[in-house]
C-alpha positions as CSV (number, residue, x, y, z in Angstrom):
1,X,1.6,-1.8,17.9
2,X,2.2,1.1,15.5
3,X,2.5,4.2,16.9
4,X,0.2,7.4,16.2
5,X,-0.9,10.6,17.5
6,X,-2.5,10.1,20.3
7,X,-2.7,6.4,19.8
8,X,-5.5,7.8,17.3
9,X,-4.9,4.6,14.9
10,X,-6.7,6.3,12.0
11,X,-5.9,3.3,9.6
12,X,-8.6,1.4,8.1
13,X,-7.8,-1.9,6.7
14,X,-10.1,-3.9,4.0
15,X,-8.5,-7.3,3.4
16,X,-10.1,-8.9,0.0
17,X,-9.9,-12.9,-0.5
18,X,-13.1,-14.2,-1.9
19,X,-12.4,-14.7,-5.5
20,X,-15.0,-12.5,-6.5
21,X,-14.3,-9.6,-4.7
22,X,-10.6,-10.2,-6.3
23,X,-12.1,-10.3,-10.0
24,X,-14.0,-7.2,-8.8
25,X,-11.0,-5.4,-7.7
26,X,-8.7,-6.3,-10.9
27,X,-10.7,-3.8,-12.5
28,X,-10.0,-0.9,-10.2
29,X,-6.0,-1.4,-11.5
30,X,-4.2,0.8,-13.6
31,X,-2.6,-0.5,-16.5
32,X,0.4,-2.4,-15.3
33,X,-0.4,-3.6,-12.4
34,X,-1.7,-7.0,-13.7
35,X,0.7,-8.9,-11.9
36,X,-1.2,-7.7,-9.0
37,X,-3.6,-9.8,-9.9
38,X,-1.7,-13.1,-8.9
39,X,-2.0,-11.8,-5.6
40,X,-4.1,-14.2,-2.9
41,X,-4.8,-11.2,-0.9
42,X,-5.5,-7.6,-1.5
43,X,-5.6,-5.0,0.9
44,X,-6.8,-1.5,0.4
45,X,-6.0,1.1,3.2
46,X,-7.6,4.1,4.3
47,X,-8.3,6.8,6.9
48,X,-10.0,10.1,7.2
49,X,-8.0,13.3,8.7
50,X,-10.6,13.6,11.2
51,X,-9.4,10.1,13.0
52,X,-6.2,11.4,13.4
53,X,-4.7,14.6,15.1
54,X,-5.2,17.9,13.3
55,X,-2.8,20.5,14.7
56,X,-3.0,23.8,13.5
57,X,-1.9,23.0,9.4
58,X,-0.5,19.9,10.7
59,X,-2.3,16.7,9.7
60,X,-1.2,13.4,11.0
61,X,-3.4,11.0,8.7
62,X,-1.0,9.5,6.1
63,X,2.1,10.0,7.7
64,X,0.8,7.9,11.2
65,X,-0.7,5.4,8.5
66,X,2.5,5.0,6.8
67,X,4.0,4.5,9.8
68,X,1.2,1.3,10.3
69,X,1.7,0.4,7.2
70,X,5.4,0.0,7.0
71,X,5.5,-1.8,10.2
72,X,3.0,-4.3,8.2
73,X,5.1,-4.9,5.6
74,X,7.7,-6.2,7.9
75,X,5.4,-8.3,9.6
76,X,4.3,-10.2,6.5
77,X,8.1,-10.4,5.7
78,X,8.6,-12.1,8.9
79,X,5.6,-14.3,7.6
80,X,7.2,-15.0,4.6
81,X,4.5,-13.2,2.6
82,X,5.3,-10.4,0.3
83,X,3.4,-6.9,0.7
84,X,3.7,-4.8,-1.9
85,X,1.4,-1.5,-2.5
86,X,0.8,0.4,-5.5
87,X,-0.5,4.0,-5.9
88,X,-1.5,2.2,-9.6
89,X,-5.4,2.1,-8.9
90,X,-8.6,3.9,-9.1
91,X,-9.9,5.7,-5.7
92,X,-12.9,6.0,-7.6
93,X,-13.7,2.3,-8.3
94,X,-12.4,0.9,-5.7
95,X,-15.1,3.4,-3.7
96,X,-18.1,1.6,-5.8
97,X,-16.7,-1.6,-5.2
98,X,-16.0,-1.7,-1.2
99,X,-18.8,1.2,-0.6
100,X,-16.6,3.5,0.8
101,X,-17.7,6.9,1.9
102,X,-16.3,10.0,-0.2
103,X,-14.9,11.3,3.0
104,X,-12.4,8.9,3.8
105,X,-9.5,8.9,1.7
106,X,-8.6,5.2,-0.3
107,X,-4.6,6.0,0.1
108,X,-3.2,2.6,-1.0
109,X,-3.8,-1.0,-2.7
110,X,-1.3,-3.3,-1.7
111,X,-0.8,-7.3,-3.0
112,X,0.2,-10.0,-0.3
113,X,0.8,-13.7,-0.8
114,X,3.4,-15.9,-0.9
115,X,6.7,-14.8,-3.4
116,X,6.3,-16.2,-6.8
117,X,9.0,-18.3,-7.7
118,X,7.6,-18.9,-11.0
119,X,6.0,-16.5,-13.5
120,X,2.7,-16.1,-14.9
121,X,1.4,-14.4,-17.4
122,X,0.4,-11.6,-15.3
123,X,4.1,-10.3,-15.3
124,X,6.1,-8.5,-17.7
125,X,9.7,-9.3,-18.9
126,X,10.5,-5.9,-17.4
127,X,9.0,-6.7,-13.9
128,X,9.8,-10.0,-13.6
129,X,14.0,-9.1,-14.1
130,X,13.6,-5.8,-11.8
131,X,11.8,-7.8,-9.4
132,X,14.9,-10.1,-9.2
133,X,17.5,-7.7,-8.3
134,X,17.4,-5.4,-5.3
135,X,16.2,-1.7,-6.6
136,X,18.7,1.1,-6.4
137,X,18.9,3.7,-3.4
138,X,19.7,7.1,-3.3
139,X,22.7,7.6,-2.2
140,X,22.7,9.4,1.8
141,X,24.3,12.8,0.4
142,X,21.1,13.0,-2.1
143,X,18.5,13.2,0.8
144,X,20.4,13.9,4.1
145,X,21.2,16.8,5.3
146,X,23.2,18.2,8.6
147,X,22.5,20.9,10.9
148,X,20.4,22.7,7.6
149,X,18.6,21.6,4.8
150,X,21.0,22.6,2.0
């Protein structure tokens, strides 16, 4: 039920769960996102700018996939699954893997499973104690602004 220009719905949506096509997609992550790798699910998204509105220098691509994207996130939380993307990847490999064209844009990779309540040796010291604690905000006078952008 996301909402897009024009009810467009330029998001493409490749959910990986065979085993193999996990072990094939480990290697498309950057260095660091091992712990991704724990994951039961992977999902790569993508679009093109021509499925979505182009008006004048305006285009609506990412920013209606966002919106999709977002609203997905919530979903699995209400599912009790954990989604978490990652701009740590290769566009390039993951385009050999899943035989995507060059012309539509691989914009994220994100993990989704069940919260790990245990660690593995996928995760770092670092990430396993950030992961714990709820990561700080900006504070509202750092990115809002009234009446002019100041």
């Amino acid at each position: 039920m996301a909402p897009s220009c024009f009810n467009n719905q330029p998001w493409r949506l490749v959910f990986i769960r065979s085993p193999e096509m996990l072990a094939s997609m480990h290697s498309a992550l950057s260095k660091g996102n091992e712990w991704m790798r724990d994951a039961s699910m992977l999902l790569v998204v993508l679009s093109k700018r021509e499925f979505d509105c182009i008006i004048r220098e305006r285009e609506y691509y990412q920013f209606d996939t966002g919106i999709a994207m977002g609203l997905l996130m919530l979903m699995a939380t209400e599912m009790g699954l954990v989604a978490h993307p990652v701009a740590g990847f290769s566009p390039k490999k993951t385009r050999e893997i899943l035989g995507i064209p060059e012309d539509v844009a691989v914009i994220t990779v994100m993990a989704i499973g069940r919260k790990s309540y245990g660690r593995t040796a996928n995760v770092t010291d670092e990430q396993w104690n950030v992961d714990s604690a709820r990561p700080v905000r900006l504070r509202y006078p750092e990115f809002v602004y009234m009446e002019r952008y100041s």
